[in-house]
C-alpha positions as CSV (number, residue, x, y, z in Angstrom):
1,X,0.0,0.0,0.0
2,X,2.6,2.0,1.0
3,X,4.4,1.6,-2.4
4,X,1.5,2.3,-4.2
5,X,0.8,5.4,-2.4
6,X,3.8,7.2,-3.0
7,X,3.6,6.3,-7.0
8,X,0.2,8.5,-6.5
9,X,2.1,11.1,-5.2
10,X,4.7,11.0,-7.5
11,X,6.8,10.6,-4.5
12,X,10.7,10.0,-5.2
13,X,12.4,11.2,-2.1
14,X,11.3,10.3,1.5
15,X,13.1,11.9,4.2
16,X,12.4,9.3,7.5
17,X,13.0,10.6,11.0
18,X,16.3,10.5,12.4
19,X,17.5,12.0,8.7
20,X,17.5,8.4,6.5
21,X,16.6,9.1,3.2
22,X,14.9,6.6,0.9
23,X,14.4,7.2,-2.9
24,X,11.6,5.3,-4.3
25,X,10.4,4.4,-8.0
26,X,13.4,5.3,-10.2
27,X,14.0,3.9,-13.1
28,X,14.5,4.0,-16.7
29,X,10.9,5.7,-17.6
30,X,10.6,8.1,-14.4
31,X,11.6,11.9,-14.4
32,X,15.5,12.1,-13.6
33,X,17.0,12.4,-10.2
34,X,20.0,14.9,-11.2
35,X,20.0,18.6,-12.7
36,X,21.4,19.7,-15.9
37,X,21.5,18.0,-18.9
38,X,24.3,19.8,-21.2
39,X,22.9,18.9,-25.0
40,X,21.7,15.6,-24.4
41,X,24.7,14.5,-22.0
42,X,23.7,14.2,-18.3
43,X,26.2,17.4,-16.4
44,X,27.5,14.4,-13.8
45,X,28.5,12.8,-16.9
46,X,30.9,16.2,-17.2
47,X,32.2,15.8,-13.8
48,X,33.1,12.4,-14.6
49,X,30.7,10.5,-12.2
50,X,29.4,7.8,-14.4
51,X,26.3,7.0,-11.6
52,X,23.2,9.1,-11.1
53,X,23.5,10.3,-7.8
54,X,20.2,9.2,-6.5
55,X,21.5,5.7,-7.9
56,X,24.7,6.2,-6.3
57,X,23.6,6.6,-2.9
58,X,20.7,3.9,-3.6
59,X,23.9,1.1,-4.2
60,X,25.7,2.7,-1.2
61,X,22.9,2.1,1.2
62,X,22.6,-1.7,-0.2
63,X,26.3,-2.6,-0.2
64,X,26.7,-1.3,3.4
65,X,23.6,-3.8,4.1
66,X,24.9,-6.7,2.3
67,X,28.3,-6.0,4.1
68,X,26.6,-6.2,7.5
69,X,24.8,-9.5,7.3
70,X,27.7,-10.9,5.7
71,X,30.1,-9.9,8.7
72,X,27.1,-10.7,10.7
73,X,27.3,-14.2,9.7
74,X,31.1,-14.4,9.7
75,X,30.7,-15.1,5.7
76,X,34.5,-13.9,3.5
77,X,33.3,-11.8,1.0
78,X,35.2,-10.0,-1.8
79,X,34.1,-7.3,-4.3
């Protein structure tokens, strides 16, 4: 329900309490996350980040969770 409300809205960003952000619903047919687009090249593109940052901080958030319950679970990883 949740989910469904929030496409509704046209809700991308949530801002939880205690300052956990939460980006919902992107993907290759939504508005973009990031500013300018300099002719039809995204300006992050420019500053030589190849990730949308919404997308960025979306993998960051996971691979700190996959990290945990992998150290949790005394499992060797490697990336």
């Amino acid at each position: 329900r949740r989910a469904a409300l929030l496409r509704a809205l046209g809700i991308r960003l949530v801002s939880w309490e205690g300052g956990r952000l939460e980006w919902f619903g992107c993907n290759k047919e939504t508005t973009r996350c990031f500013g300018t687009v300099v002719g039809d090249t995204p300006a992050y593109l420019y500053e030589e980040r190849w990730t949308p940052p919404c997308c960025l901080r979306a993998l960051r958030e996971t691979a700190r969770y996959v990290v945990g319950v992998l150290e949790a679970a005394g499992v060797r990883y490697w990336l």
